[in-house]
PDB file of N, CA, C and O in Angstrom:
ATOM      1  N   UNK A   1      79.238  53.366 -48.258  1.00  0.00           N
ATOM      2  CA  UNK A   1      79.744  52.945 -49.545  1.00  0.00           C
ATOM      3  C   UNK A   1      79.106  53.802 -50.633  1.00  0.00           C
ATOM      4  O   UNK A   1      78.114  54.515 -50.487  1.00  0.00           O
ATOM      5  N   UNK A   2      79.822  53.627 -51.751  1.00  0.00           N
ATOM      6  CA  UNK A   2      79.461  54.694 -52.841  1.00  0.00           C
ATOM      7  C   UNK A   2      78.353  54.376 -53.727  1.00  0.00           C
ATOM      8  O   UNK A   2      77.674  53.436 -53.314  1.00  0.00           O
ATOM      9  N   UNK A   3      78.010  54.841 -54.726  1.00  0.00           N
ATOM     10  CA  UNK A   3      76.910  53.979 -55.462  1.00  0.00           C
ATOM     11  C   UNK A   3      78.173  53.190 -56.047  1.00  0.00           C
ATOM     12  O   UNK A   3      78.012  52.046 -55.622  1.00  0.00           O
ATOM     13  N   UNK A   4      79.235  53.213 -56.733  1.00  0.00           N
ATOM     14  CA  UNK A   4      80.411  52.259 -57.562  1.00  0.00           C
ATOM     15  C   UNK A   4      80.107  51.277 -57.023  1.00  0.00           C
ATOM     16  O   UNK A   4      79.390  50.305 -57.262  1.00  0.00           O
ATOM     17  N   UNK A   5      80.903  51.716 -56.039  1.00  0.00           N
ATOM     18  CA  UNK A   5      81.298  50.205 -55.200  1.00  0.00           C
ATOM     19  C   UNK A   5      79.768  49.022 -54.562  1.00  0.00           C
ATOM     20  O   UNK A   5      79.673  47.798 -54.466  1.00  0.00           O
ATOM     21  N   UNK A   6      78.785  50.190 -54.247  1.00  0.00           N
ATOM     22  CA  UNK A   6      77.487  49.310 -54.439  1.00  0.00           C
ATOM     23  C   UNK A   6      77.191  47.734 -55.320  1.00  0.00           C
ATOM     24  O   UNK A   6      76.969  46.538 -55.131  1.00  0.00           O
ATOM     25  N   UNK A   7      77.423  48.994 -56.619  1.00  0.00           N
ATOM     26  CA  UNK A   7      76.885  48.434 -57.483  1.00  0.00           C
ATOM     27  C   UNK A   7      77.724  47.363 -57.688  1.00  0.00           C
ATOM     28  O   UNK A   7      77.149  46.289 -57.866  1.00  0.00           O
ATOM     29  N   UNK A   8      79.193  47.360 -57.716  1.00  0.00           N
ATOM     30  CA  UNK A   8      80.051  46.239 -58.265  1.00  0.00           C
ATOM     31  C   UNK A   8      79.531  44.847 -57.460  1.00  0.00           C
ATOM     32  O   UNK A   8      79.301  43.738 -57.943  1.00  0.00           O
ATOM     33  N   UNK A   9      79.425  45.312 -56.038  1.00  0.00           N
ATOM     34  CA  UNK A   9      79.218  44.524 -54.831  1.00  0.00           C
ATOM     35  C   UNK A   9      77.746  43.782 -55.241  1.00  0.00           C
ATOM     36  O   UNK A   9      77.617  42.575 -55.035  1.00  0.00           O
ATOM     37  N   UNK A  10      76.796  44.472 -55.754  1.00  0.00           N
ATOM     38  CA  UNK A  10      75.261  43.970 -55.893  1.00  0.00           C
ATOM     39  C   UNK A  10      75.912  42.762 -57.225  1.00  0.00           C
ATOM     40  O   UNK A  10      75.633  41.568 -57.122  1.00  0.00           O
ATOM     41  N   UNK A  11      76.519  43.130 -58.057  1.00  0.00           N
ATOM     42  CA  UNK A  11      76.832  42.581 -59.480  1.00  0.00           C
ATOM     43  C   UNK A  11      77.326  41.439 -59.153  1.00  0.00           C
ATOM     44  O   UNK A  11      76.887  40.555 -59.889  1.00  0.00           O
ATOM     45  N   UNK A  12      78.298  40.938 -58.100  1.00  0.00           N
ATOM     46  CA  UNK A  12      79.138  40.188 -57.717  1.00  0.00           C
ATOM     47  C   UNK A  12      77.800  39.171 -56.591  1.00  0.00           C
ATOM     48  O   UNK A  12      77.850  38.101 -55.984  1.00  0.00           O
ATOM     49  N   UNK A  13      77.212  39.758 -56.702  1.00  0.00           N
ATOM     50  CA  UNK A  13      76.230  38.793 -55.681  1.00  0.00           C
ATOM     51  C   UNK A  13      76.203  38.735 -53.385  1.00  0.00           C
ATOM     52  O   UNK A  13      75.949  37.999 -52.432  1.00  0.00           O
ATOM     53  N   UNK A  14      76.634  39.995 -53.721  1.00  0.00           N
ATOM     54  CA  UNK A  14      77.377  40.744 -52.193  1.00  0.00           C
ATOM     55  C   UNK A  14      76.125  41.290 -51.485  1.00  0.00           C
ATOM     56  O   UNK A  14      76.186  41.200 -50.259  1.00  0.00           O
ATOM     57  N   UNK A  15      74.784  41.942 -52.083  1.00  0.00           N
ATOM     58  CA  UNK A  15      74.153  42.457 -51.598  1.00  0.00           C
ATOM     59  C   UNK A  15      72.671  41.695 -51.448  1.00  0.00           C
ATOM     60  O   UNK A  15      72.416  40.730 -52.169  1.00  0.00           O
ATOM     61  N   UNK A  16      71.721  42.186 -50.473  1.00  0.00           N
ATOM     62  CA  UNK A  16      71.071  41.116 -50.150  1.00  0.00           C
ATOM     63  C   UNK A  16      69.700  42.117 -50.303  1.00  0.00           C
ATOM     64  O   UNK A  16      68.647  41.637 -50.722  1.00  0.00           O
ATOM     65  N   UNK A  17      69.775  43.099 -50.045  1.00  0.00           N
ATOM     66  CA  UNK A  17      68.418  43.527 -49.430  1.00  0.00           C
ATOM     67  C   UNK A  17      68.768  45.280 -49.305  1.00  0.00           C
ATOM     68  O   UNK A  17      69.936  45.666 -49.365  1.00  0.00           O
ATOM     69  N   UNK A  18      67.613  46.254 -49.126  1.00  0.00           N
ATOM     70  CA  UNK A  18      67.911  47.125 -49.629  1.00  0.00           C
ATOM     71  C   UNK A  18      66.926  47.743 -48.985  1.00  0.00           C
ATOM     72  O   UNK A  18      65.838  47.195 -49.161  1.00  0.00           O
ATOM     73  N   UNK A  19      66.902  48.974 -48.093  1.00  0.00           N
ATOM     74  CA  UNK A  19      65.669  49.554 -46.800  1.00  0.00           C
ATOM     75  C   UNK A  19      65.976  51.216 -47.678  1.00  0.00           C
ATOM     76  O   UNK A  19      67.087  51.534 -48.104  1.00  0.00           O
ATOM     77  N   UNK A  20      64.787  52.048 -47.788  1.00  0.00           N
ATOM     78  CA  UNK A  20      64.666  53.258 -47.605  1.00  0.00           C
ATOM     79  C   UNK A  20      64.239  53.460 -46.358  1.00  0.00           C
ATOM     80  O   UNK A  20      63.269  52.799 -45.989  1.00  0.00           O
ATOM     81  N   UNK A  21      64.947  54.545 -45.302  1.00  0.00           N
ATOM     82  CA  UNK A  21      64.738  54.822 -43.537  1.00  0.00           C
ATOM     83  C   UNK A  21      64.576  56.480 -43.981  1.00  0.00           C
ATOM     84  O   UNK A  21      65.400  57.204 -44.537  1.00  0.00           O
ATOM     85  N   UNK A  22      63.810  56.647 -43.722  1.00  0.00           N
ATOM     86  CA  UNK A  22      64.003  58.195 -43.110  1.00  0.00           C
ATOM     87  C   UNK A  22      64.446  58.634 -42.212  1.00  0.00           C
ATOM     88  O   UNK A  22      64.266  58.231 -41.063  1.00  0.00           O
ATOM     89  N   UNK A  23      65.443  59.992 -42.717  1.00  0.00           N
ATOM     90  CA  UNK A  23      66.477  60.847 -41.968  1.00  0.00           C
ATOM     91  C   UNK A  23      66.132  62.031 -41.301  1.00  0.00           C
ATOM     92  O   UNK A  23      66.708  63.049 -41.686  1.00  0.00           O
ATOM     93  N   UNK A  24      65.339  62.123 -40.407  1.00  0.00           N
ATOM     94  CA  UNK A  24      64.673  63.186 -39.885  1.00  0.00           C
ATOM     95  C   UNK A  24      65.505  64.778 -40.411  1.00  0.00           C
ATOM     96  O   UNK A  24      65.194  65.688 -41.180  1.00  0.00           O
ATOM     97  N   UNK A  25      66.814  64.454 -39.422  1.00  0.00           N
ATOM     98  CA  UNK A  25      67.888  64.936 -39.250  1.00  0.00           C
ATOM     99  C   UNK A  25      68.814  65.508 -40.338  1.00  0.00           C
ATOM    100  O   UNK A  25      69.689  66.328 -40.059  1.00  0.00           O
ATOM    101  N   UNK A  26      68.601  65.056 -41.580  1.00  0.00           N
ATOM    102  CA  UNK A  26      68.950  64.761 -42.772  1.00  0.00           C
ATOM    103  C   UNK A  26      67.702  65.604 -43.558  1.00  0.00           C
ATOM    104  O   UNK A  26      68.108  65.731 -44.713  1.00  0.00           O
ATOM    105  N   UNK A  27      66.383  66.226 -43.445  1.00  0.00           N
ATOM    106  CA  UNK A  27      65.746  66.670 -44.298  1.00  0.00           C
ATOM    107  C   UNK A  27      65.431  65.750 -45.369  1.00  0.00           C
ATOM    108  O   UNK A  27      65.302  66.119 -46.536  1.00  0.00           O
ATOM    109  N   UNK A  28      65.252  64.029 -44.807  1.00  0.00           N
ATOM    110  CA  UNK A  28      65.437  63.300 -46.138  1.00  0.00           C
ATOM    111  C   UNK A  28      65.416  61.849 -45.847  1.00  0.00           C
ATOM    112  O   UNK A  28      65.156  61.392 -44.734  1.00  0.00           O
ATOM    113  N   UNK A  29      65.674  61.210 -46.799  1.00  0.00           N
ATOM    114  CA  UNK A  29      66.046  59.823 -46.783  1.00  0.00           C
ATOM    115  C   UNK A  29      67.453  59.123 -47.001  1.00  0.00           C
ATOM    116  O   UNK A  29      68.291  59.621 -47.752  1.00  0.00           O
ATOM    117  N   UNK A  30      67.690  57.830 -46.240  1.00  0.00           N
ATOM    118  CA  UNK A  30      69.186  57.765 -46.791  1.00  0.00           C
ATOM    119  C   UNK A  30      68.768  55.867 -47.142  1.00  0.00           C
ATOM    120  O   UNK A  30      67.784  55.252 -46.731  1.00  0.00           O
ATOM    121  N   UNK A  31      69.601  55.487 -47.779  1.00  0.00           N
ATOM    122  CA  UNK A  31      69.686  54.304 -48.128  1.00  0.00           C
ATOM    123  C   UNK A  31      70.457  53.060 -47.447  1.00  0.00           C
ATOM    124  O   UNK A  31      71.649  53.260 -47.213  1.00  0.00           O
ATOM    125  N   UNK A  32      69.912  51.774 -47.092  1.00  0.00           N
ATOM    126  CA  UNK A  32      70.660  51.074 -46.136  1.00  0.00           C
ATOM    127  C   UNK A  32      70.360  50.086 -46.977  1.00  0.00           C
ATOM    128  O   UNK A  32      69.245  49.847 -47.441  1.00  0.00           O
ATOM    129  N   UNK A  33      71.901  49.196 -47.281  1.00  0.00           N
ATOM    130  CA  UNK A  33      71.862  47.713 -47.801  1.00  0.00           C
ATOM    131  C   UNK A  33      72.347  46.827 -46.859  1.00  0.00           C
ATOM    132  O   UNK A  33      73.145  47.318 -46.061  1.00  0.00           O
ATOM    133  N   UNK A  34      72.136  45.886 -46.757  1.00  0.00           N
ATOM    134  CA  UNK A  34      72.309  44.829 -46.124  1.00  0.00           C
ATOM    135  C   UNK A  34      73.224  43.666 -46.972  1.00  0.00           C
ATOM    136  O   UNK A  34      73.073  43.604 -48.193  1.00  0.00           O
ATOM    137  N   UNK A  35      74.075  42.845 -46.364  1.00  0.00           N
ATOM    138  CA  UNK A  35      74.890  42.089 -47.209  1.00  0.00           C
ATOM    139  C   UNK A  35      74.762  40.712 -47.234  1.00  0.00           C
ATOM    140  O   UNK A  35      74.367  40.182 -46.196  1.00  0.00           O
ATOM    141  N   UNK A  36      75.026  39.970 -48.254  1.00  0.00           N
ATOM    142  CA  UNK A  36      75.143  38.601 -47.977  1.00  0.00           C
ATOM    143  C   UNK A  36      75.453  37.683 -46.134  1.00  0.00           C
ATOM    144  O   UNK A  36      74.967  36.723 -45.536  1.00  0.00           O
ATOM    145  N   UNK A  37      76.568  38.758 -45.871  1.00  0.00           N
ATOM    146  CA  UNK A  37      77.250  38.070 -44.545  1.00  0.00           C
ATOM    147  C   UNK A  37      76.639  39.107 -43.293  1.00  0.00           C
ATOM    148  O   UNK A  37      77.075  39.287 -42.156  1.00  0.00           O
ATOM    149  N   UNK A  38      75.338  39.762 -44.058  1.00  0.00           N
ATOM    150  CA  UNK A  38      74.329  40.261 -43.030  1.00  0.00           C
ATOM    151  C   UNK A  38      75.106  41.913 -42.225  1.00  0.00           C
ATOM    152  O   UNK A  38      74.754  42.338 -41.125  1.00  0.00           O
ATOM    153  N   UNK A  39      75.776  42.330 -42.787  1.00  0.00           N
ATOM    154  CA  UNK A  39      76.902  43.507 -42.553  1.00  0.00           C
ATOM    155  C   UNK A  39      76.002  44.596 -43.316  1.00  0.00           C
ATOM    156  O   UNK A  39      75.845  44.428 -44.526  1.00  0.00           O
ATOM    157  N   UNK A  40      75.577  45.377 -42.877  1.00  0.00           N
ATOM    158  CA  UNK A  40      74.687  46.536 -43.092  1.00  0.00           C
ATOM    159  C   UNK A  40      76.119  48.185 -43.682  1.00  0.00           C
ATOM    160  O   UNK A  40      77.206  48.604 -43.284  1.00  0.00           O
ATOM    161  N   UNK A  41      75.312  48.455 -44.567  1.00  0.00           N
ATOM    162  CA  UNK A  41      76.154  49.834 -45.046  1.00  0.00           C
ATOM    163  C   UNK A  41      75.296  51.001 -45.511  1.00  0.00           C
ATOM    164  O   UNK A  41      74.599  50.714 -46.485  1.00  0.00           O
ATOM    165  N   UNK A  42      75.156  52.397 -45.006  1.00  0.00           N
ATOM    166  CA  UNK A  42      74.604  53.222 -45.674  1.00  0.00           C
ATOM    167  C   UNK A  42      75.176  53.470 -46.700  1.00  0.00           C
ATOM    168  O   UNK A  42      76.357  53.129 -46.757  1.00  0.00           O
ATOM    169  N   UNK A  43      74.497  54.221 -48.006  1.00  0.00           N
ATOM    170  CA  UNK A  43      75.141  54.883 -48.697  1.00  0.00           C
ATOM    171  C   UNK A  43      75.500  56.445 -48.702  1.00  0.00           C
ATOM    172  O   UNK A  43      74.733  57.395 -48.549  1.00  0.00           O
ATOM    173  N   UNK A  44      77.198  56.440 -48.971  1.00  0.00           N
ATOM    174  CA  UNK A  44      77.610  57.446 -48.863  1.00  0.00           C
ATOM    175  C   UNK A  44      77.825  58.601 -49.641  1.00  0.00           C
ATOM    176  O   UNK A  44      78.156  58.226 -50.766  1.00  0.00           O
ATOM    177  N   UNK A  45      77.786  60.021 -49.558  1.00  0.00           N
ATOM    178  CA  UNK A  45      78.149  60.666 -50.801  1.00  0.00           C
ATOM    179  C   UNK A  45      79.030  60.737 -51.348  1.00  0.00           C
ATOM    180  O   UNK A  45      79.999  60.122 -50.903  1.00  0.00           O
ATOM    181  N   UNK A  46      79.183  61.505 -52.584  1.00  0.00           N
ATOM    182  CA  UNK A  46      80.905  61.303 -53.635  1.00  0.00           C
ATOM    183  C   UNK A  46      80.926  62.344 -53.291  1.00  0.00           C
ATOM    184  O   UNK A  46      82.084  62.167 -52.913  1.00  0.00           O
ATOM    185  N   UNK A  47      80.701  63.601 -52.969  1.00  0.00           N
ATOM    186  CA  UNK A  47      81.152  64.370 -53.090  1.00  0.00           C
ATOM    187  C   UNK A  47      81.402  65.188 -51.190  1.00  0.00           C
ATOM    188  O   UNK A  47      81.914  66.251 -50.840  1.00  0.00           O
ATOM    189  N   UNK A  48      80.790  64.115 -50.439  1.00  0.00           N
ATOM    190  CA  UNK A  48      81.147  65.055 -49.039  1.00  0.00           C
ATOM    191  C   UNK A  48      82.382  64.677 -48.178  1.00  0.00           C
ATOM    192  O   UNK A  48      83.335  65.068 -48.851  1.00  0.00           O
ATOM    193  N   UNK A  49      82.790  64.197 -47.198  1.00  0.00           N
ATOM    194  CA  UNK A  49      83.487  63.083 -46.570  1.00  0.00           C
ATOM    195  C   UNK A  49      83.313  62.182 -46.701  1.00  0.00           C
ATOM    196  O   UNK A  49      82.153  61.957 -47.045  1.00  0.00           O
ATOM    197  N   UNK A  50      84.194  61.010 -46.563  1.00  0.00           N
ATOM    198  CA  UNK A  50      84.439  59.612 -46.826  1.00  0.00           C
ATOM    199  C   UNK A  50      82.924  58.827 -46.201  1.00  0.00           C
ATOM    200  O   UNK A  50      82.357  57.868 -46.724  1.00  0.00           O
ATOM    201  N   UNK A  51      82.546  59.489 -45.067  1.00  0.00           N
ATOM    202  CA  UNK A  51      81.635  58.549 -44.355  1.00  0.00           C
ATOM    203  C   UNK A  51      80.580  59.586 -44.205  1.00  0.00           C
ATOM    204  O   UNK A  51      80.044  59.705 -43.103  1.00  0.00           O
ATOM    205  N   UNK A  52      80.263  60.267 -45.087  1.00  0.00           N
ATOM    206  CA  UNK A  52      78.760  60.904 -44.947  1.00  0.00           C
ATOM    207  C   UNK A  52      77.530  60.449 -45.213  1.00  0.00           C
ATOM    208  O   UNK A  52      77.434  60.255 -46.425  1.00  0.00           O
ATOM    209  N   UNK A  53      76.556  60.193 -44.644  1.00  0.00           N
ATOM    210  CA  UNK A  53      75.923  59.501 -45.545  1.00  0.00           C
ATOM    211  C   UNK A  53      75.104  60.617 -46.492  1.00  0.00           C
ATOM    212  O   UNK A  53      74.933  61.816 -46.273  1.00  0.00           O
ATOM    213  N   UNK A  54      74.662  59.805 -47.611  1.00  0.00           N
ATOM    214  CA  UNK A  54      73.856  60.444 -48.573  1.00  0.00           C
ATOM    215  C   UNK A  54      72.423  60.774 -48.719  1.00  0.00           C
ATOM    216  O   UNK A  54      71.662  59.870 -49.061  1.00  0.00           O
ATOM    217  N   UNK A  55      72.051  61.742 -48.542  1.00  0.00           N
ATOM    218  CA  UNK A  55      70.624  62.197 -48.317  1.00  0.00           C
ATOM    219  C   UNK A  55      69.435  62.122 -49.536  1.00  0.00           C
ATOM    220  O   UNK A  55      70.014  62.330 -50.603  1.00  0.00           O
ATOM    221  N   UNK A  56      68.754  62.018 -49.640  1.00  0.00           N
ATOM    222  CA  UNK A  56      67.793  62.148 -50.971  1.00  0.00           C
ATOM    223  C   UNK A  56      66.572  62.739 -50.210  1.00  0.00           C
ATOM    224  O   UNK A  56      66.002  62.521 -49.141  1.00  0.00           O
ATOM    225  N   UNK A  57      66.416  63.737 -51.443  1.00  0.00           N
ATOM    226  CA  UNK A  57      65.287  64.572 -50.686  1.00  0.00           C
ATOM    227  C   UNK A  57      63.847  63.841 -51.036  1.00  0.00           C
ATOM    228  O   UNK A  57      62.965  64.136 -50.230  1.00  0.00           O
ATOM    229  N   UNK A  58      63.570  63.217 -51.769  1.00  0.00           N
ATOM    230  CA  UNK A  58      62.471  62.189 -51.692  1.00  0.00           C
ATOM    231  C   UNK A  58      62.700  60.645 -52.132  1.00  0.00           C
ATOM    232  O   UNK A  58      63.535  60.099 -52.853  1.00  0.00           O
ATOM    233  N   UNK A  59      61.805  60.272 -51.526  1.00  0.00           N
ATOM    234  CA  UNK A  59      61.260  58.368 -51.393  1.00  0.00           C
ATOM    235  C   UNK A  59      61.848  58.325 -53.104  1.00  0.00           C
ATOM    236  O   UNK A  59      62.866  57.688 -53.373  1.00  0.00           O
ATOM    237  N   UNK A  60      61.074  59.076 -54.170  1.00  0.00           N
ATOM    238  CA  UNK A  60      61.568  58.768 -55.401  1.00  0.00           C
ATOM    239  C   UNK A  60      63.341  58.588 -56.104  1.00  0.00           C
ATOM    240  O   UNK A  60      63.793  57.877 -57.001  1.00  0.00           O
ATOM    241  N   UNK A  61      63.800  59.338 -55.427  1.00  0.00           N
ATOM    242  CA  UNK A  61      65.427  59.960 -55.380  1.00  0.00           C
ATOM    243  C   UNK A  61      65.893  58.366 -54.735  1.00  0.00           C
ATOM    244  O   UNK A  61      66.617  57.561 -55.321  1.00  0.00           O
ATOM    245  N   UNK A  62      65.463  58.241 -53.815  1.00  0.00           N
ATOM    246  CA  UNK A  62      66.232  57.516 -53.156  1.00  0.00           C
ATOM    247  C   UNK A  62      66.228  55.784 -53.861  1.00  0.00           C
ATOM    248  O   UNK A  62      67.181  55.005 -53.865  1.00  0.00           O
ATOM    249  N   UNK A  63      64.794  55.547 -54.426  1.00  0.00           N
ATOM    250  CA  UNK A  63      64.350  54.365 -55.189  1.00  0.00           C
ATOM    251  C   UNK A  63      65.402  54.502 -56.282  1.00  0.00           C
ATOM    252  O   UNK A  63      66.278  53.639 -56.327  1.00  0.00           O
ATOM    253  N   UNK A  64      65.410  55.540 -57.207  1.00  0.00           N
ATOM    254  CA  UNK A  64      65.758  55.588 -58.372  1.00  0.00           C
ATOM    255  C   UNK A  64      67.717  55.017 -58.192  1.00  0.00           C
ATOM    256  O   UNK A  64      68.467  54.415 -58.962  1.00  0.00           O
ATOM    257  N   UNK A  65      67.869  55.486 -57.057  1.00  0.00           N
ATOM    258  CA  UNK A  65      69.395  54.952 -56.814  1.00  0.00           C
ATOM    259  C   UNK A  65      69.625  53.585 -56.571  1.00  0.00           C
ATOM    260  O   UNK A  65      70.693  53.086 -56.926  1.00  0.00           O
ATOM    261  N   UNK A  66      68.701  52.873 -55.974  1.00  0.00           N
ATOM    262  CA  UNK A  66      68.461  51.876 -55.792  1.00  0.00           C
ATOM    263  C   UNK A  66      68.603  50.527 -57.090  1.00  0.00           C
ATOM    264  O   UNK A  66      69.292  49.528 -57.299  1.00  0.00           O
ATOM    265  N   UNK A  67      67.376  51.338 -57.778  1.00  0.00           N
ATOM    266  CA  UNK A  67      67.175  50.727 -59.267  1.00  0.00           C
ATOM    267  C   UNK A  67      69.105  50.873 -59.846  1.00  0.00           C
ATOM    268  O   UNK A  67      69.746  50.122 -60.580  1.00  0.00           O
ATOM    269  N   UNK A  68      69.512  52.106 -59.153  1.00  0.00           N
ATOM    270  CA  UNK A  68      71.024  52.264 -60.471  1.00  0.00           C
ATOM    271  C   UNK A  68      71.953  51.088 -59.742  1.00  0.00           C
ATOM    272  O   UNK A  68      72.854  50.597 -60.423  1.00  0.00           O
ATOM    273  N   UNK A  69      71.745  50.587 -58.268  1.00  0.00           N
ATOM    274  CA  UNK A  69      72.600  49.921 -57.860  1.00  0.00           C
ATOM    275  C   UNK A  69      71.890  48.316 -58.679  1.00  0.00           C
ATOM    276  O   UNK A  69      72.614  47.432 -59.135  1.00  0.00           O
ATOM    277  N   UNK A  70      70.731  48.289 -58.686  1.00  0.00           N
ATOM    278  CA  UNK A  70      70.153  47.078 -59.631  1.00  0.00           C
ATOM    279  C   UNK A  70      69.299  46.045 -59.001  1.00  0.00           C
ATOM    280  O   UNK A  70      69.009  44.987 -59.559  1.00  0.00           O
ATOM    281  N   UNK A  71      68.842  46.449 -57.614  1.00  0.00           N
ATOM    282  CA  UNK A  71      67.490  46.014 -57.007  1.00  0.00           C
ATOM    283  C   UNK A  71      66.366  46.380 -58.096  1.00  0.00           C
ATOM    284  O   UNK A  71      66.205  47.327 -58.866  1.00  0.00           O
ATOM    285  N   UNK A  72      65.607  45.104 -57.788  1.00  0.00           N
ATOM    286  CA  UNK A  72      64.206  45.443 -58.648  1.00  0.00           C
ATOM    287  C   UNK A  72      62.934  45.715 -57.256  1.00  0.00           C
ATOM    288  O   UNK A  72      61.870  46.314 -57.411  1.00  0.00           O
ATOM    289  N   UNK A  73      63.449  45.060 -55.886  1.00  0.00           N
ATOM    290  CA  UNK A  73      62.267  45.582 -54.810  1.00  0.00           C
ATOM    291  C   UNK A  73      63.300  45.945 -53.965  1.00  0.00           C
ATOM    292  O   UNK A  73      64.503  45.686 -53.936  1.00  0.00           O
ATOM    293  N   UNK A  74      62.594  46.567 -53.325  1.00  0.00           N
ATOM    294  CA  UNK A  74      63.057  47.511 -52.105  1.00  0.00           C
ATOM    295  C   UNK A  74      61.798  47.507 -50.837  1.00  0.00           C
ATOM    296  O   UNK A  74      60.629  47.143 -50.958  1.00  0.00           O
ATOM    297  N   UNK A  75      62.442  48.002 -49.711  1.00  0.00           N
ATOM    298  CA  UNK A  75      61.339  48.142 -48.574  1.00  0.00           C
ATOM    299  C   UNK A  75      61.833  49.669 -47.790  1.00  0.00           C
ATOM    300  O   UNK A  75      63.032  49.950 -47.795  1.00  0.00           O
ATOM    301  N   UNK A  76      61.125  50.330 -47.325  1.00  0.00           N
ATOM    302  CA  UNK A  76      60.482  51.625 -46.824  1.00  0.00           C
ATOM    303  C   UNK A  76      60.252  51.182 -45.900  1.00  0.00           C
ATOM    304  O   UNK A  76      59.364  50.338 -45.780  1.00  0.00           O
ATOM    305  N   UNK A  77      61.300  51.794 -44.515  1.00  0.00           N
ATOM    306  CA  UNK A  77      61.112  52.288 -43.369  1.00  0.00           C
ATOM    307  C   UNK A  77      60.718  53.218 -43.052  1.00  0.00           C
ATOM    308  O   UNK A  77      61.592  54.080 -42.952  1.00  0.00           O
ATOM    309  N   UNK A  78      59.506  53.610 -42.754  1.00  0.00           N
ATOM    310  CA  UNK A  78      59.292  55.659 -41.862  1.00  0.00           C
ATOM    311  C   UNK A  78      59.170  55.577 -40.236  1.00  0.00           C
ATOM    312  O   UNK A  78      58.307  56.322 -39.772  1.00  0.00           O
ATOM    313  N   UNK A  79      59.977  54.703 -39.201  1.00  0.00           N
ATOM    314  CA  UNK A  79      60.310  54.703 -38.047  1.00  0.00           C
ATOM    315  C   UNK A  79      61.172  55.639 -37.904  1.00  0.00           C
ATOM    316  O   UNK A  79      61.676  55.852 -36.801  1.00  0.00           O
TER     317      UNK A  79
END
């Protein structure tokens, strides 16, 4: 999902919870929300394919998107 549609979804009361995982593979981090009805979604980029996910090259990058979707905590996976 996009940050848009994230965010509408967080606004609406859809989103529950919110993991930074590191992307080995990815040179990076990607973002995983979790939903009310427990349905997990990475976030995807706007600008690659429909289902890419979106990389952030640091822990900070990836928070700061977080904050734009409108979490105030978050949790950090490095498994």
């Amino acid at each position: 999902m996009e940050l848009k549609e994230l965010k509408v979804l967080f606004d609406n009361g859809g989103l529950k919870t919110v993991t930074i995982k590191r992307a080995p593979l990815m040179n990076g981090y990607i973002l995983i929300v979790k939903t009310v009805n427990k349905n997990v979604h990475v976030m995807t980029s706007q600008r690659e394919e429909s289902n890419t996910p979106r990389a952030f090259k640091t822990i900070d990058a990836a928070a700061a998107n977080a904050q734009k979707i409108g979490f105030k905590k978050i949790s950090i996976d490095f498994t």
